[in-house]
One Martini backbone bead per residue (centre of mass of N, CA, C, O) as a GRO file, in nm:
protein
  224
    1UNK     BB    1   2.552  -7.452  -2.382
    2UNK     BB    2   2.220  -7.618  -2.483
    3UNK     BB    3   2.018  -7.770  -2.322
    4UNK     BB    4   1.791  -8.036  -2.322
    5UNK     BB    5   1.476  -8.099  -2.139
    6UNK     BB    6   1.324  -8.155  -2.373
    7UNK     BB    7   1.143  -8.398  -2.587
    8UNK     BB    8   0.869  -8.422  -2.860
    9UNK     BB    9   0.671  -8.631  -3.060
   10UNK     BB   10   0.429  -8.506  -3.260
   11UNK     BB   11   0.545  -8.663  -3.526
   12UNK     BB   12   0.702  -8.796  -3.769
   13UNK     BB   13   0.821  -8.509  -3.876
   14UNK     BB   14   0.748  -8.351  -3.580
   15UNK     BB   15   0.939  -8.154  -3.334
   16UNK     BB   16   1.018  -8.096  -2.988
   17UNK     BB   17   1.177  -7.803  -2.819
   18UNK     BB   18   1.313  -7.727  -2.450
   19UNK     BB   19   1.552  -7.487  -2.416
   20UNK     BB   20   1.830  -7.365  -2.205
   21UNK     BB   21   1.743  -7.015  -2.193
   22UNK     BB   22   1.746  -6.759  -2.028
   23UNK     BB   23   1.803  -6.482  -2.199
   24UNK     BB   24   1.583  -6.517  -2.401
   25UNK     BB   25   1.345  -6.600  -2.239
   26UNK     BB   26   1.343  -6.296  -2.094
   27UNK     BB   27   1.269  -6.156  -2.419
   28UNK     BB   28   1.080  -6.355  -2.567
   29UNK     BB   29   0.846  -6.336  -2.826
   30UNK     BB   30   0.632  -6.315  -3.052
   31UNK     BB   31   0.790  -6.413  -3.378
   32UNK     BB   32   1.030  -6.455  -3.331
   33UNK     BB   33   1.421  -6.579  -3.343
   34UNK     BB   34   1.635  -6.850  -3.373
   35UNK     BB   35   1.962  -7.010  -3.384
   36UNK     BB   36   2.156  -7.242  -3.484
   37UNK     BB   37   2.399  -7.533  -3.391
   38UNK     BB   38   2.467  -7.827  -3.331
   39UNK     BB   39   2.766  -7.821  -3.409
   40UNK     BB   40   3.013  -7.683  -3.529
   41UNK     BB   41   2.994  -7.793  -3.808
   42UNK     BB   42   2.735  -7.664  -3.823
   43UNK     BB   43   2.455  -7.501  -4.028
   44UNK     BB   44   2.261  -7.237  -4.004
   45UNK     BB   45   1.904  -7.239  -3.793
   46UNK     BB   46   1.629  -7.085  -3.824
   47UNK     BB   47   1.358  -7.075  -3.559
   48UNK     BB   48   1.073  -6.995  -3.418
   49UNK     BB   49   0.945  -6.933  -3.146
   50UNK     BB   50   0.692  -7.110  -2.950
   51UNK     BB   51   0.795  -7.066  -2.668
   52UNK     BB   52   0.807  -6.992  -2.304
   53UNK     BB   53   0.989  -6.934  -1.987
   54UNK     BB   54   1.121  -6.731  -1.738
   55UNK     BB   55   1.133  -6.892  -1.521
   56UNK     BB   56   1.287  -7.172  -1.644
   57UNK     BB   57   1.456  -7.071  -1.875
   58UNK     BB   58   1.275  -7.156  -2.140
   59UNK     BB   59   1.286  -7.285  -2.527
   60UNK     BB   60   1.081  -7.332  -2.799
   61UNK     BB   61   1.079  -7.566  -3.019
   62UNK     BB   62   1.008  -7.630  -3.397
   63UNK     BB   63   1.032  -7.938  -3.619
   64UNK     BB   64   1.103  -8.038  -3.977
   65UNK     BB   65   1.182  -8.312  -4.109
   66UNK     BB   66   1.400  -8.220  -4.431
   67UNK     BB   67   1.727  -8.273  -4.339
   68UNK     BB   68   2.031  -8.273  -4.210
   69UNK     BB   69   2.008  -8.114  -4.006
   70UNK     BB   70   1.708  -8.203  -3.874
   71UNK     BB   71   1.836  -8.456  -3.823
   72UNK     BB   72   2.049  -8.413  -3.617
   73UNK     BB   73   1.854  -8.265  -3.421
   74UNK     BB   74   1.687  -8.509  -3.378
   75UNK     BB   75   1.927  -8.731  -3.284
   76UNK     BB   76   1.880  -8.534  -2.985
   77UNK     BB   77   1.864  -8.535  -2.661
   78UNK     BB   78   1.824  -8.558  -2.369
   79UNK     BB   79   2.070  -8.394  -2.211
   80UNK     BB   80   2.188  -8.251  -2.483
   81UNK     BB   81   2.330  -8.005  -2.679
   82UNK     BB   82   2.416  -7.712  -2.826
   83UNK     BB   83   2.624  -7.483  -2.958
   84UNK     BB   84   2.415  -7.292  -3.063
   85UNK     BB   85   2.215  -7.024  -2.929
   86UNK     BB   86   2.027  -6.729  -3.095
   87UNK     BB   87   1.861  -6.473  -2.887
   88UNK     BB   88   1.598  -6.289  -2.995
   89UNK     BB   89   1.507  -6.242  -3.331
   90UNK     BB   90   1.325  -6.007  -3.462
   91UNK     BB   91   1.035  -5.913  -3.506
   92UNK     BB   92   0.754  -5.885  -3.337
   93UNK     BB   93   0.413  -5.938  -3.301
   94UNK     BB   94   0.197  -5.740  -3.297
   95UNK     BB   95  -0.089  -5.656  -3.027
   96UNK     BB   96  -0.197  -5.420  -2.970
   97UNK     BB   97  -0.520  -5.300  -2.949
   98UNK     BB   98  -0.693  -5.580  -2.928
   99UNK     BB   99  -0.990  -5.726  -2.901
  100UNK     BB  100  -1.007  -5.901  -3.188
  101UNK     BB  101  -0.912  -6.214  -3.313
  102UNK     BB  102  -0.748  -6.358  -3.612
  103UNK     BB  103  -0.584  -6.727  -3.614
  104UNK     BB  104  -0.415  -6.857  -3.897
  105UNK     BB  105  -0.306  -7.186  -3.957
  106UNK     BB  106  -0.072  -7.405  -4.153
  107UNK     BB  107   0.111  -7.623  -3.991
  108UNK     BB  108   0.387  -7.584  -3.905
  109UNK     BB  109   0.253  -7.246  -3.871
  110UNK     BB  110   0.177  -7.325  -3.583
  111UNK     BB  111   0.430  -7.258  -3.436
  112UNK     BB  112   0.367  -6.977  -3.438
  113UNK     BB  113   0.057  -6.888  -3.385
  114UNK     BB  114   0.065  -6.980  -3.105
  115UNK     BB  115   0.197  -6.743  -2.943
  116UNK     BB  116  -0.007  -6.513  -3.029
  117UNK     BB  117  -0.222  -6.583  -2.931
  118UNK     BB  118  -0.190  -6.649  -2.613
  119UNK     BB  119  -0.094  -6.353  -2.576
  120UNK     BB  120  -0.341  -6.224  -2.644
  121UNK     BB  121  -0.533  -6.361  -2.454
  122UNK     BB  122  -0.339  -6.241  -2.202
  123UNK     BB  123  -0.471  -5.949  -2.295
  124UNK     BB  124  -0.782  -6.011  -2.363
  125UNK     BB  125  -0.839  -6.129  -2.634
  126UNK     BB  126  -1.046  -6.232  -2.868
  127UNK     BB  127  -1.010  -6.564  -2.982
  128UNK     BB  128  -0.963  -6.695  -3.325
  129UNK     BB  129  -0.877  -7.029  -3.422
  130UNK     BB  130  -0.743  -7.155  -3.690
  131UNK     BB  131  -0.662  -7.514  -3.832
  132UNK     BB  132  -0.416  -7.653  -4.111
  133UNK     BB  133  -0.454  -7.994  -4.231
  134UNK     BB  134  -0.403  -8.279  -4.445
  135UNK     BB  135  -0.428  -8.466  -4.138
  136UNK     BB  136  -0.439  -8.620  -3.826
  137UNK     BB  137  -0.097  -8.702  -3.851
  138UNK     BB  138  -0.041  -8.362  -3.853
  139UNK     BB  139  -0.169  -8.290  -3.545
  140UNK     BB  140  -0.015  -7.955  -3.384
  141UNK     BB  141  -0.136  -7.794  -3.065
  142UNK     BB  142  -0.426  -7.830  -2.999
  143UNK     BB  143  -0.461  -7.756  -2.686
  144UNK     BB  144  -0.316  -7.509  -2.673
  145UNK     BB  145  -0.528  -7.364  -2.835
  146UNK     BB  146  -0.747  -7.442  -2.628
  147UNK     BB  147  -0.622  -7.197  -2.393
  148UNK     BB  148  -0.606  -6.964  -2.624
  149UNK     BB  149  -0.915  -6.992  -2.720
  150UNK     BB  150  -1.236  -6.896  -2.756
  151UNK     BB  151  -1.187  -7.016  -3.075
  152UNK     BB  152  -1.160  -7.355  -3.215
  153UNK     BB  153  -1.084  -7.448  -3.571
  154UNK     BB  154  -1.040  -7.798  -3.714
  155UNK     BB  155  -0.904  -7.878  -3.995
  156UNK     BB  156  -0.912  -8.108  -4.289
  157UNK     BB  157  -0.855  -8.213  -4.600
  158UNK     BB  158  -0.980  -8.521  -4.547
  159UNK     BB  159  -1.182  -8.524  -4.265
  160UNK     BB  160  -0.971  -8.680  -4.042
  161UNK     BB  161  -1.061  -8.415  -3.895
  162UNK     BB  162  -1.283  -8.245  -3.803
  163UNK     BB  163  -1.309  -8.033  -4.084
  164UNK     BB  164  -1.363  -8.035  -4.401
  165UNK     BB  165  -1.095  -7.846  -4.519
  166UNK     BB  166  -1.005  -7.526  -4.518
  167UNK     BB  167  -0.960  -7.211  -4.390
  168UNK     BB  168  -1.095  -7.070  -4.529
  169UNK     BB  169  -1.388  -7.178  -4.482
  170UNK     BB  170  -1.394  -7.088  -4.183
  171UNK     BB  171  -1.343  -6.808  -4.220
  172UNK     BB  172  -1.595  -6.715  -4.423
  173UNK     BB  173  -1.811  -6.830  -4.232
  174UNK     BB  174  -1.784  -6.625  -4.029
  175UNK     BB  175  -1.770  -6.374  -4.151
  176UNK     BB  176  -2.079  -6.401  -4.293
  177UNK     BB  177  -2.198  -6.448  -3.980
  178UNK     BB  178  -2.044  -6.152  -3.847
  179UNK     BB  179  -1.752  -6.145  -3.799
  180UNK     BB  180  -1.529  -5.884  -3.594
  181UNK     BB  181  -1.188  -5.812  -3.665
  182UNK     BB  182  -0.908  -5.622  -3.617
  183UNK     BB  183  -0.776  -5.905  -3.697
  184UNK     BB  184  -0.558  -6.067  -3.901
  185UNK     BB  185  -0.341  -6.380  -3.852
  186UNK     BB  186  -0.086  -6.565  -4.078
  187UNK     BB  187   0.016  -6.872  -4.059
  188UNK     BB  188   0.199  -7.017  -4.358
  189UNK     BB  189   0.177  -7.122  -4.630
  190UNK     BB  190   0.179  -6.905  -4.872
  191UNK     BB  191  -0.111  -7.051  -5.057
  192UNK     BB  192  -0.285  -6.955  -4.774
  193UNK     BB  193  -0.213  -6.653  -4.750
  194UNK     BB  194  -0.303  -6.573  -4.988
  195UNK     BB  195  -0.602  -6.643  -4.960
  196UNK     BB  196  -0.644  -6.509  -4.689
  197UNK     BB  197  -0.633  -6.239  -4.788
  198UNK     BB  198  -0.808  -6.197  -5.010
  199UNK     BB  199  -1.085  -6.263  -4.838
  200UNK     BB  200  -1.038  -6.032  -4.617
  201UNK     BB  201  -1.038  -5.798  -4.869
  202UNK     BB  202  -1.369  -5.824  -4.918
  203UNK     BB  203  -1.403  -5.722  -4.583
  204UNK     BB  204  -1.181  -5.543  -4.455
  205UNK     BB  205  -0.937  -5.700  -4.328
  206UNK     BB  206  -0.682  -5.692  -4.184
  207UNK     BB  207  -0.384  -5.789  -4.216
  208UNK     BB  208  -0.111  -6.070  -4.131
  209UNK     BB  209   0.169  -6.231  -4.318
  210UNK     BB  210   0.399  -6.451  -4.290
  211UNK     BB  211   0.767  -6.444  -4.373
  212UNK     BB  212   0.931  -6.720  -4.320
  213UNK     BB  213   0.929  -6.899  -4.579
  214UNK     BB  214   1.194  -6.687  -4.689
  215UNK     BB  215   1.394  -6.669  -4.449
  216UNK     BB  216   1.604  -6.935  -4.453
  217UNK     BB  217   1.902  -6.772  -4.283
  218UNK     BB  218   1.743  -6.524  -4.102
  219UNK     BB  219   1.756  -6.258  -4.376
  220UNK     BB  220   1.646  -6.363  -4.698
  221UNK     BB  221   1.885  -6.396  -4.895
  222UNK     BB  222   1.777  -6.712  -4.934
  223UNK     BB  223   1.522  -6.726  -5.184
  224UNK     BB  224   1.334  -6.436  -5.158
   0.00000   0.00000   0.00000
């Protein structure tokens, strides 16, 4: 049994946990995910490790209420355990050899793209993170950004924080401005890495964009 050591609610449908798994954190990279069950009857759920620490032996994951697993997921507080809690799984995200990059998330897909920023930046590399939510209130992980990055540009669509406007908006402005870098990295909704892809390839930037999306049960078979 994998015991719950912290529970924090980001916002009103998106929680974290931070959970008891020694041999996972000992492994545990960026990109990576854990699958889970609830309780003996639960159906099997990845989510991707969004944080780890090898030293207290925990690992941290965000998910967002949409269904009833994530609902059940919820309503376990601190000190009750899950059932199974499964992983390392998956190919980790590779960063080494960058000197500079650019790290995009959107939405609750800034849980993953935290873990890569971090990891670049403890290896030296100059990270400029942008992160784009619909409002204010849907807001997560502002900080922990702003530890890992060397530059951290926070959109929202209508306004209501930071500057007003897409992912894209922010990242053009870069490119435009002479920022020049060995890799962008994007992680979240399809039809934003679908954009900042198209952007990307018109200044001849790398790009790396998370299929997770697709990933539904873990393996692809499912939605993919």
């Amino acid at each position: 049994m994998y015991r719950i050591i912290k529970k924090t609610i980001l916002n009103p449908t998106v929680t974290r946990m931070e959970i008891s798994a020694p041999l996972i954190a000992r492994k545990a990279e960026p990109g990576q995910f854990i699958i889970l069950r609830v309780d003996e009857n639960g159906e099997r759920m990845p989510l991707t490790i969004t944080d780890y620490d090898r030293e207290k032996g925990t690992v941290s994951i965000i998910f967002q209420i949409v269904g009833a697993t994530t609902e059940a997921l919820n309503h376990l507080e601190e000190g009750d355990s899950l059932h199974d809690f499964v992983g390392p799984l998956g190919k980790a995200t590779e960063t080494e050899g960058l000197n500079k990059a650019a790290v995009v998330g959107g939405g609750v897909g800034c849980a993953i793209a935290y873990p890569v920023a971090k990891k670049l930046h403890n290896q030296g590399c100059e990270v400029h993170s942008i992160i784009g939510f619909r409002n204010k209130d849907l807001l997560i992980l502002e900080d922990e950004f702003k530890q890992a990055s060397d530059k951290l540009i926070v959109m929202t669509d209508d306004g209501s924080y930071g500057q007003k406007g897409l992912v894209t908006n922010a990242l053009k402005e870069l490119l435009e401005g002479g920022q020049k870098y060995d890799q962008v990295i994007t992680i979240g909704p399809l039809i934003m890495m679908k954009f900042v892809s198209k952007l990307t390839k018109e200044y001849g930037v790398k790009t790396v964009a998370s299929m997770n999306p697709i990933m539904i049960d873990g393996t692809g078979m499912c939605g993919g």
